[in-house]
N, C-alpha and C positions, 0 to 999 in steps of 0.2 A: 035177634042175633044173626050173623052171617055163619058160614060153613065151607069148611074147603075137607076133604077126606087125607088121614096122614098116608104114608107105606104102611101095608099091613091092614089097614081098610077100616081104620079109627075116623071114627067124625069128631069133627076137630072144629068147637065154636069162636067166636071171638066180636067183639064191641068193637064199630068202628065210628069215631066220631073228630071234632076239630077239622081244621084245615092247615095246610102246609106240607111242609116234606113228612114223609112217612116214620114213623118211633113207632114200632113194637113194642110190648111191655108182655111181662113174663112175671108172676104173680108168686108168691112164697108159699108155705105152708101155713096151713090153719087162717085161711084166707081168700081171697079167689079176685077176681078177674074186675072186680069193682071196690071192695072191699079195702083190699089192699093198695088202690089208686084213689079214693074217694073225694083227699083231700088234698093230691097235688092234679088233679083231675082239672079244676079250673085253671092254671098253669098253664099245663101241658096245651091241653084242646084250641088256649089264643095263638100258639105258632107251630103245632105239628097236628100232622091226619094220623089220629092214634087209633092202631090197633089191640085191643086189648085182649091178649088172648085168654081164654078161660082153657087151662089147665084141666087134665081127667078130674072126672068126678064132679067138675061144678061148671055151671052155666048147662049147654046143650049137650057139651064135648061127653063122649063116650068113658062110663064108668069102671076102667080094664080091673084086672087085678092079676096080680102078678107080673106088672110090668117093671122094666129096667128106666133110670135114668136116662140112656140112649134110648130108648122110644118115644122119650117126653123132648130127647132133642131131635128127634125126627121128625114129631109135630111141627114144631119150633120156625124147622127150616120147612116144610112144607110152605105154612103161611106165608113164608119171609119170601118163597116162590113164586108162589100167588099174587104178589105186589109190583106190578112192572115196573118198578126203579128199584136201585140199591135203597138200603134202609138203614134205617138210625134205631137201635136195639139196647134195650135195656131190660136188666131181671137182679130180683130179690130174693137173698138168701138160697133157697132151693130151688128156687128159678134163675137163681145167676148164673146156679151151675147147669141148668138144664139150656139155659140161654149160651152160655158158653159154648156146650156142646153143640148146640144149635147152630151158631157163627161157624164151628170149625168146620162142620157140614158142607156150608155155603160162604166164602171166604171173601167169593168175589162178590156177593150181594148185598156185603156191609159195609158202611159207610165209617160208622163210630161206636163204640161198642161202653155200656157202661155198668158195672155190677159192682149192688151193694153186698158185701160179706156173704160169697159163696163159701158155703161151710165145706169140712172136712169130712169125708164119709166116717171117720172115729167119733165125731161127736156127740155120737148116740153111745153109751155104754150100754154092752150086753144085757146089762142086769137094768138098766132103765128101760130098754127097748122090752124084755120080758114083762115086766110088771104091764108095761101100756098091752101089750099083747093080751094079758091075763084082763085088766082093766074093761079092753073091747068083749072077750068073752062074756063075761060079767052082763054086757050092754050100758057101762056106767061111763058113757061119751062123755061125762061132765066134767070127772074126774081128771080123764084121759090126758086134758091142755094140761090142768093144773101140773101134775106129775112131771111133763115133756118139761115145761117153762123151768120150774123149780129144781129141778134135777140136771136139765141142761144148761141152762142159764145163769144157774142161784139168782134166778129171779125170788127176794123173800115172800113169802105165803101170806104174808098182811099186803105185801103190793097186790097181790094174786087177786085176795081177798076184796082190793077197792076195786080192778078191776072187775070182776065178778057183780059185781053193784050198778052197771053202765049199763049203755044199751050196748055197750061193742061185745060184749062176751056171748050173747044167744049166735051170732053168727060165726065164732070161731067156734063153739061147741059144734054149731051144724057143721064144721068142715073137718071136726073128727076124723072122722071115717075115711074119709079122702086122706088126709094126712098122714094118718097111720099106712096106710098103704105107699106113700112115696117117701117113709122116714123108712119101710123093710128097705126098701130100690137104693137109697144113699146108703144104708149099710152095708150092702154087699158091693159096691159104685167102687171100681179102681181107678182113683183117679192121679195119674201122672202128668205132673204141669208141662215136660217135656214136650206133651202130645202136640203144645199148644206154641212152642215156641216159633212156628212159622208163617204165625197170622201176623201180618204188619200194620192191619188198618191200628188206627187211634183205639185206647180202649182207656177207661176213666176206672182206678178202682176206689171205689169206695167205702170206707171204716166208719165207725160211730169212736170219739176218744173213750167212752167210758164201757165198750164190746170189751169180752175177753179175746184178745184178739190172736191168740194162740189155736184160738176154735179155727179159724177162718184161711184158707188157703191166698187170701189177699197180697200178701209179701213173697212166697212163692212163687206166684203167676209174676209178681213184678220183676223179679228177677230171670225171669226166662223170656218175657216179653220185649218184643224190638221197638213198641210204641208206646210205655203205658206209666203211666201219673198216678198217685194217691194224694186221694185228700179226704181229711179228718173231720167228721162233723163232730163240731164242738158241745162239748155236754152230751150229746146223743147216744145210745147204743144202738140194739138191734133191727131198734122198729122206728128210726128217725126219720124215716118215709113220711109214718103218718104222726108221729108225736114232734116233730117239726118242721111243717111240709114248706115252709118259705125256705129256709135254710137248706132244703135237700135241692127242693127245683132250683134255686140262686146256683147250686154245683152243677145238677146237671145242664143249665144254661152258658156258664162257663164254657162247659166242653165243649157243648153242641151247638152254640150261637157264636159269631157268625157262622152259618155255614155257607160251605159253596156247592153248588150242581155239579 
């Protein structure tokens, strides 16, 4: 892995592979820096030099705790600093919003900007966040997704259950820990789409049709934004990244292809 250090004096890792113009990627919860790319990875890497940031707690990047949403977007743009050309930037879920934050930082450094379903800092209920809180006490990390998914999502507990049966579930459980520490940061995250109304580059938002899309600040940001499109992945929800990665990358190729210098 490579390394650049954020403000504040955070090491700060990230995967760089492919060739072509430069695409950042900004990783979600309960997931990380490969995990969460895995399967539009092949995609990506034939026509962009991707950077994949690995988020606190996973990869190299430094394990804080008690950090803010804003200091995951100060990584963010650190990196984005680091890359001698403008860049082409992309993040999921809690990384769209960190990636957001990220772009407002550095405005003049983005090219095109594109996030799938940055959540609401409300989307965690008080009383879900306690139980997972009690849950880590506990050290019952297993538990922990289960709870988030089913109580934030109404993802049902037999889907829960087949997932749990995969090999994908041992590495979202490893990303527990981490997680739980940046779902405290989006609850206390006041976020006003306002802030954002005077970014002009392109920005691509993207929904799943079958997300609760009430959770999601997607239609807000569009209405403040001077540049910005949505489109609906069909049949998809939350995690149509990697549950159907032709259909996400055929979007974000849309936005970002052709591109120009």
């Amino acid at each position: 892995m490579q390394h650049i250090t954020s403000p504040g004096g955070t090491r700060v890792s990230y995967d760089r592979y492919g060739s072509g113009p430069p695409l950042v990627l900004v990783h979600g919860s309960f997931s990380d820096h490969r995990t969460n790319w895995e399967f539009v990875k092949p995609f990506f890497e034939k026509k962009f030099t991707v950077y994949a940031l690995a988020r606190r707690g996973r990869g190299e990047t430094d394990a804080t705790k008690g950090h803010a949403v804003e200091d995951e977007s100060r990584d963010v743009s650190a990196l984005i600093e680091s890359i001698e050309e403008p860049i082409f930037l992309l993040g999921h879920s809690y990384g769209a919003q960190v990636a957001l934050g990220g772009a407002a930082n550095v405005p003049d450094r983005i090219r095109k900007l594109v996030l799938y379903e940055p959540p609401w800092p409300n989307i965690i209920r008080s009383d879900t966040l306690a139980r997972l809180e009690e849950l880590a006490q506990l050290g019952k990390w297993h538990e922990l997704p289960v709870t988030f998914f089913h109580e934030t999502f109404s993802i049902p507990v037999e889907e829960l259950d087949e997932l749990r049966a995969t090999e994908h579930w041992p590495p979202i459980v490893a990303d527990a820990e981490a997680s739980l520490e940046e779902l405290r940061a989006l609850s206390s995250y006041i976020f006003h789409a306002e802030r954002f109304q005077g970014l002009h580059f392109p920005v691509l938002l993207q929904v799943g049709t079958e997300s609760p899309r009430d959770k999601f600040v997607t239609d807000t940001l569009a209405a403040v934004l001077s540049d910005a499109s949505i489109d609906a992945l069909s049949g998809q929800a939350h995690e149509g990244v990697t549950m159907a990665p032709d259909q996400y990358a055929e979007s974000v190729f849309r936005f970002l292809v052709p591109y120009k210098a």
